[in-house]
C-alpha positions as CSV (number, residue, x, y, z in Angstrom):
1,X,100.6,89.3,114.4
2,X,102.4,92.1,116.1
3,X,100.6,93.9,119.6
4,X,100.2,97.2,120.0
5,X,103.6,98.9,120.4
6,X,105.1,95.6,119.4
7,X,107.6,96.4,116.3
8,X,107.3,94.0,113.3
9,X,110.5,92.1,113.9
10,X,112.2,91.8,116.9
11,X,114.1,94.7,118.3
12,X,117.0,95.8,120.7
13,X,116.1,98.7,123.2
14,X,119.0,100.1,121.5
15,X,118.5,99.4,118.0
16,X,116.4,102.6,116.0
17,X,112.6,101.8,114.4
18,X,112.8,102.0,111.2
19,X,110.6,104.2,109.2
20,X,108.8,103.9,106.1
21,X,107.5,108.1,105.2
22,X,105.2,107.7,101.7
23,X,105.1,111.7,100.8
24,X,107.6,114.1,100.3
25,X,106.3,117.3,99.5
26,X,105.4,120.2,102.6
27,X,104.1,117.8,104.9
28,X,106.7,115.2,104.2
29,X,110.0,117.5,103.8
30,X,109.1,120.2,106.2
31,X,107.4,118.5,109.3
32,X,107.8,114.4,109.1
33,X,111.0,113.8,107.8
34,X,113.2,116.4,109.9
35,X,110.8,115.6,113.2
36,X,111.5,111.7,112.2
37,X,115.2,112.5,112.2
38,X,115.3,114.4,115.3
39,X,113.5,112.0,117.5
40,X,115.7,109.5,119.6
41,X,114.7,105.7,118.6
42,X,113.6,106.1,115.1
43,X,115.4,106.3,111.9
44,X,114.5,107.5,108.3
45,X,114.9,104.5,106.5
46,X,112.9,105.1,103.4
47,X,111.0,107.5,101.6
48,X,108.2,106.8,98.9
49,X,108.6,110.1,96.5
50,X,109.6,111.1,92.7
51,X,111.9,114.0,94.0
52,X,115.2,114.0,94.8
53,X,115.7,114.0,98.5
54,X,118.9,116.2,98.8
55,X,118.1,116.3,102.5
56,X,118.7,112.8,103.7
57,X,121.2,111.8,101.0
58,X,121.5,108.0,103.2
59,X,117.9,107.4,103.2
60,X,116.5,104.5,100.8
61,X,113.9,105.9,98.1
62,X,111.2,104.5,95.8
63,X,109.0,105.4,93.4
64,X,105.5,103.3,94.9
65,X,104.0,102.4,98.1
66,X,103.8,99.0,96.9
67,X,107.8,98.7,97.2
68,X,107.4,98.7,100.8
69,X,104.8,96.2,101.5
70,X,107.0,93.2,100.4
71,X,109.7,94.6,103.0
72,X,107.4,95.1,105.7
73,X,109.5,92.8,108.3
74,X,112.5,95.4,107.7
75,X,110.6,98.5,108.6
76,X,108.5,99.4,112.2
77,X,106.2,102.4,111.3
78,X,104.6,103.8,108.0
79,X,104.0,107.1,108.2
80,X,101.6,108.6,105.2
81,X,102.1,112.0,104.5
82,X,100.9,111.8,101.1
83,X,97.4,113.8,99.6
84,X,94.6,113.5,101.6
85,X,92.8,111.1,98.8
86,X,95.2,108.8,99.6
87,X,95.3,108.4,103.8
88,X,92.4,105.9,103.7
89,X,94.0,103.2,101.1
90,X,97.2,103.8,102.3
91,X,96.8,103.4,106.0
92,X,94.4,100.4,104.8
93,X,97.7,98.8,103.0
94,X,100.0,99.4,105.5
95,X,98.1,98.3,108.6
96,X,97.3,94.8,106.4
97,X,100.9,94.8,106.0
98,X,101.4,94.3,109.7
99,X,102.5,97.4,110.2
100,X,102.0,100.5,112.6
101,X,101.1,103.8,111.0
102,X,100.9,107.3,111.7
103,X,98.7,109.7,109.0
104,X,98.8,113.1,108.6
105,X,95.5,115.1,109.5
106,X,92.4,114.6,108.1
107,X,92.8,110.9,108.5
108,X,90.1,110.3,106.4
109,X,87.4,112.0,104.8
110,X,84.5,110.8,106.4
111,X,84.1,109.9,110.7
112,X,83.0,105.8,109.1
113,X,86.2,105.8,107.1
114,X,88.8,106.9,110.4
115,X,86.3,104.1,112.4
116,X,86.9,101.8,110.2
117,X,90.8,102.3,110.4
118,X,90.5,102.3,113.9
119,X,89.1,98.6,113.7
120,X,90.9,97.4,111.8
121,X,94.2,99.1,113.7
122,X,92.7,96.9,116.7
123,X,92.2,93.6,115.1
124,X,95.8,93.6,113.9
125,X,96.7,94.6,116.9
126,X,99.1,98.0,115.6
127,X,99.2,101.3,116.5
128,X,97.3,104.2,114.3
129,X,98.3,107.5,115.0
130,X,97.1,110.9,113.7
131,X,99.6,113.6,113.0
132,X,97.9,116.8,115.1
133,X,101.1,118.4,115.6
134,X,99.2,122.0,116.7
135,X,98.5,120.1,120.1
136,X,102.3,120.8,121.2
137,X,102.2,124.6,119.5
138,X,103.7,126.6,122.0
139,X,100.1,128.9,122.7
140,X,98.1,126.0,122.8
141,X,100.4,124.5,125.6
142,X,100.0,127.7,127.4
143,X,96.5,128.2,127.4
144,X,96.1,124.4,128.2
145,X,98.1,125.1,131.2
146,X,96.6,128.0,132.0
147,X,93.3,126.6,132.0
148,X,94.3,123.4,134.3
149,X,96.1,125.9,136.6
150,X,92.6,127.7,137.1
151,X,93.9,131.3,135.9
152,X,90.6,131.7,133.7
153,X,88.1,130.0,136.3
154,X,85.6,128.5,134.6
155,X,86.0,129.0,130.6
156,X,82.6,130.1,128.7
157,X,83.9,131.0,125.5
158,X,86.8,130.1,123.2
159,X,87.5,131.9,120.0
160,X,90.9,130.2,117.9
161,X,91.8,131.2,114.1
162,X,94.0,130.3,111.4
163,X,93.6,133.0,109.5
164,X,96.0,134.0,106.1
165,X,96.0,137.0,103.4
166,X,96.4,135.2,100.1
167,X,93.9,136.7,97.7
168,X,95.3,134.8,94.8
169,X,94.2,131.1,94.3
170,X,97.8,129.0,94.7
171,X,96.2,125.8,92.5
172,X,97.3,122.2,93.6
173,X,95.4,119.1,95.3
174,X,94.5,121.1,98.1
175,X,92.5,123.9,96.4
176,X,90.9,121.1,94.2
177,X,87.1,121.2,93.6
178,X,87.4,117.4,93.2
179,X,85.1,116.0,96.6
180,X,88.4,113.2,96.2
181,X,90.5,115.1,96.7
182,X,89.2,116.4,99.9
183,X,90.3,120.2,99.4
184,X,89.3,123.2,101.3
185,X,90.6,125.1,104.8
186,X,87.5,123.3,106.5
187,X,89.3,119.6,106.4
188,X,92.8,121.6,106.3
189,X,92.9,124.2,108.7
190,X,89.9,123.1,110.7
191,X,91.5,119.4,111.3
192,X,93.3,121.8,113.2
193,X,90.9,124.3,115.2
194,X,88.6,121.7,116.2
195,X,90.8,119.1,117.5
196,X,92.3,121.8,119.9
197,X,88.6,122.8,120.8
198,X,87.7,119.3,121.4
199,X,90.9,118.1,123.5
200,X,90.7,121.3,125.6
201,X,87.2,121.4,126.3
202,X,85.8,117.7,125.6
203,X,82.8,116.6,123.2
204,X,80.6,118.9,121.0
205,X,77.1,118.5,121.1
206,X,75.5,120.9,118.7
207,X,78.0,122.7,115.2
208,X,77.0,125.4,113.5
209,X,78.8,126.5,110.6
210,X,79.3,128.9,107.4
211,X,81.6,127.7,104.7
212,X,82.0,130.2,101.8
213,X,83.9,130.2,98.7
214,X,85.6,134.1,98.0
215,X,88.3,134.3,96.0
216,X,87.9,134.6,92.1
217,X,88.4,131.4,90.8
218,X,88.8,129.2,93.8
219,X,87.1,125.7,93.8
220,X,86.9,125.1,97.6
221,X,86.1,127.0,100.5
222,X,88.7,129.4,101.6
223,X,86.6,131.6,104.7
224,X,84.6,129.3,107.1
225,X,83.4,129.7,110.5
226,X,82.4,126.9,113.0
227,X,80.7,127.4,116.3
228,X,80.5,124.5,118.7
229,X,78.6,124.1,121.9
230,X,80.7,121.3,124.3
231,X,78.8,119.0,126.5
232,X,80.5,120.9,129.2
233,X,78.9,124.2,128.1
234,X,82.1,125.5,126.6
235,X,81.0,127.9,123.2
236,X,84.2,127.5,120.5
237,X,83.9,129.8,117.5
238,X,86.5,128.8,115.4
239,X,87.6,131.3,112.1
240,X,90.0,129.7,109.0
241,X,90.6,131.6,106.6
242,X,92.5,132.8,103.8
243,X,91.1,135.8,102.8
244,X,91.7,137.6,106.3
245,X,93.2,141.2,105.2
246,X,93.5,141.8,109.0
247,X,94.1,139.3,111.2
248,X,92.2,138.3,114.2
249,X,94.1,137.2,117.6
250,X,95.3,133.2,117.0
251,X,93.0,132.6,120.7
252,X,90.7,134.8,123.0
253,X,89.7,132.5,125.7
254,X,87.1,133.9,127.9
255,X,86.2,133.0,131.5
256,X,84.7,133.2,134.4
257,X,87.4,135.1,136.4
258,X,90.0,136.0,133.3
259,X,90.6,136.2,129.7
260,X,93.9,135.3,128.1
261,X,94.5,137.0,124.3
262,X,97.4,135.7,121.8
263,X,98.2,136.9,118.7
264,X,100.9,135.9,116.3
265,X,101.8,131.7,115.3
266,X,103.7,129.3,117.1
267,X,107.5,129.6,115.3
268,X,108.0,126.1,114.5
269,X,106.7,125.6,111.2
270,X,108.6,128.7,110.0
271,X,111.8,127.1,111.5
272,X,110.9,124.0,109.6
273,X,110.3,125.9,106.6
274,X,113.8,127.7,106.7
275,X,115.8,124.5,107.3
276,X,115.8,124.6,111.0
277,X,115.9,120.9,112.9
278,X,115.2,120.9,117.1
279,X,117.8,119.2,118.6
280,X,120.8,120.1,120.2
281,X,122.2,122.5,117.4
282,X,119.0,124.6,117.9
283,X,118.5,125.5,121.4
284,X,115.8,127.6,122.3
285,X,113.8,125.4,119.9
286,X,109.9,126.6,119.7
287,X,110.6,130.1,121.9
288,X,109.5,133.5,121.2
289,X,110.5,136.5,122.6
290,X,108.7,138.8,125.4
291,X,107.0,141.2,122.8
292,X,105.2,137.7,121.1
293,X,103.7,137.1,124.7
294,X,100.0,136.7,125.4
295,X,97.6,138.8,128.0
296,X,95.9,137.3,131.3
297,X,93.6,139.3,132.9
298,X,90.3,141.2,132.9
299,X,89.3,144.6,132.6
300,X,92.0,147.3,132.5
301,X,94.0,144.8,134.8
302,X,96.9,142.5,132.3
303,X,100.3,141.1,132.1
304,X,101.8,139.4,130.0
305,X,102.2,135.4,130.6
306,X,105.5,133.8,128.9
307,X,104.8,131.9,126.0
308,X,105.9,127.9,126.9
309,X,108.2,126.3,124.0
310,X,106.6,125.1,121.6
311,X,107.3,121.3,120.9
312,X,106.8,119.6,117.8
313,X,109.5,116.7,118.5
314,X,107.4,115.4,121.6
315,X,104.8,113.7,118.9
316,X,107.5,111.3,117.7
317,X,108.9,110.9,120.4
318,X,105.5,109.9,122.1
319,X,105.5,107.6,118.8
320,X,108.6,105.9,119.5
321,X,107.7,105.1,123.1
322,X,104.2,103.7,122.3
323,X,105.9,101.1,119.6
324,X,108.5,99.9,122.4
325,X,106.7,100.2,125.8
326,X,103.3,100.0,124.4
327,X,101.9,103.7,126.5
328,X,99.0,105.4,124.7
329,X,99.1,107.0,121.5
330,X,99.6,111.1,121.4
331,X,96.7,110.9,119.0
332,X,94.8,107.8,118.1
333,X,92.6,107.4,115.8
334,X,89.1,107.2,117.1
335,X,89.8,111.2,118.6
336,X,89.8,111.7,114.6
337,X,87.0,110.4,113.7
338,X,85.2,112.7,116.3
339,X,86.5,115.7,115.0
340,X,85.6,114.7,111.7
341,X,82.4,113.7,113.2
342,X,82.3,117.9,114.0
343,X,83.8,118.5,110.1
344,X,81.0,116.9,108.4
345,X,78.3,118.2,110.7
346,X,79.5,121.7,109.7
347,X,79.3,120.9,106.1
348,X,75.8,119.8,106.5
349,X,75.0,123.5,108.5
350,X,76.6,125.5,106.0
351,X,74.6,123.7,103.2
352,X,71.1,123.4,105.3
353,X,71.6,126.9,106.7
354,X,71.0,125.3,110.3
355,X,72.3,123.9,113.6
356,X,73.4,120.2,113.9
357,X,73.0,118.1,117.2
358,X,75.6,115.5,117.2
């Protein structure tokens, strides 16, 4: 049985973990594989996918999870990027398989199900990691260290969007009416807003929530709104949308001596998407210029606070240290399951037409 951080056959400190990625389409190609490839200590060694992967031309593909199970003892981390439907079975398979995974958000559809993982991650004794790559965006670092600096004071109010103008539909498993395939911006987008809320500002105890379906034709929600109370008196209202014809600042965070306003989304993901890699043939990786900068300050007193870098590659490489040295997960599994502890209570408001105590 390997320990946590242990790889599944023995390995050099200079020898790469190998890595199993089950998924290939825009979480697999745009975010996993090129972050996988970047980070110092792992290697790309196979990818589960029909496609061709012009891309990685060296790397090892197949056509089924179940072609990696029987070579579990060559590979050190499965990483499941596949449709949400799948995360639970998947994870289930690999972590029987002896090995260490990491799944892309929502690990699960329900707060039992990511429990349930998170057991059985602990009786194997492996490591099971949740992709929430908007904890290293480049305004969510700032505000985070803006708020442990003390620039705000004491924070009363948080308001954080992901908001989008696509009136049209665009079909595929994620705009699904089928409960299976757990569809919608709520699990989507909120996976998202709500673990930032909760990792800034700790436990929610109350959600309220209004989940609506707008567009013509669309089978899932695609405008919701969650309000959380935190244990620490914190109010988050959290928008995700994509039927936003003008868009609302990404935070407004709101306290007891300033406010801090940003607008516009971190650059990564549209690096990604052109074919970018971080590294050291992209320096300035996650930057944006002066006129992307947010506002500190209150009343008709601002100035604009540089935006830090944003850093997608720090996940894996948090990854790759917590399979060799055995440090904490970036994101384990149990902080899931409380945020989907938050996802389902908001389903429940929206439905009830009330508030939830947690």
């Amino acid at each position: 049985m390997s320990t946590p951080g242990t790889p599944s056959t023995p390995r050099t400190p200079r020898t790469p973990l190998r890595v199993g990625l089950i998924g290939y389409g825009l979480a697999g190609s745009v975010f996993h594989a090129p972050l996988i490839a970047a980070t110092e200590g792992l290697v790309l060694d196979t990818i589960v996918t029909s496609r061709p992967v012009k891309e990685f031309p060296d790397v090892t593909t197949v056509a089924s999870p179940d072609d990696l199970w029987p070579r579990a003892a060559e590979l050190d981390l499965i990483v499941i990027a596949s449709p949400n439907r799948t995360h639970v079975p998947l994870a289930t398979a690999a972590l029987e398989a002896g090995l260490p995974v990491v799944v892309d958000k929502p690990l699960a559809g329900t707060a039992a199900e990511a429990r349930a993982l998170a057991a059985l991650a602990q009786e194997r004794g492996l490591l099971l990691s949740v992709f929430q790559n908007r904890r290293w965006d480049n305004d969510f670092r700032t505000l985070r260290s803006l708020i442990d600096a003390g620039e705000l004071g004491t924070v009363q109010r948080f308001e954080s969007r992901f908001e989008r103008w696509r009136p049209q539909p665009k079909g595929g498993w994620r705009e699904s009416g089928d409960p299976e395939e757990i569809g919608g911006l709520l699990y989507d987008l909120g996976s998202h807003l709500v673990d930032q809320a909760l990792t800034l500002f700790g436990p929610a105890l109350q959600v309220y929530a209004e989940v609506d379906i707008r567009r013509p034709g669309a089978e899932v929600d695609d405008d919701s709104f969650i309000a959380l109370t935190h244990a620490g008196g914190v109010r988050s209202h959290l928008w995700m949308s994509a039927t936003t014809a003008l868009l609302g600042p990404r935070f407004r965070a709101l306290g007891s001596a300033a406010g801090y306003v940003k607008y516009g989304l971190d650059p990564q993901e549209a690096a990604l998407r052109d074919g970018l890699r971080p590294g050291p043939g992209s320096p300035g990786w996650g930057t944006e210029p002066p006129s992307a900068w947010g506002h500190l300050g209150a009343g008709d007193s601002t100035r604009p606070v540089p935006t830090l870098p944003g850093d997608y590659p720090a996940y894996y490489a948090a990854i790759a240290r917590a399979l060799r040295d055995g440090t904490p997960s970036p994101v384990t599994a149990l902080e899931a399951a409380a945020a989907l502890d938050v996802l389902e209570a908001a389903r429940v408001s929206a439905g009830e037409g009330r508030t939830i105590v947690l």
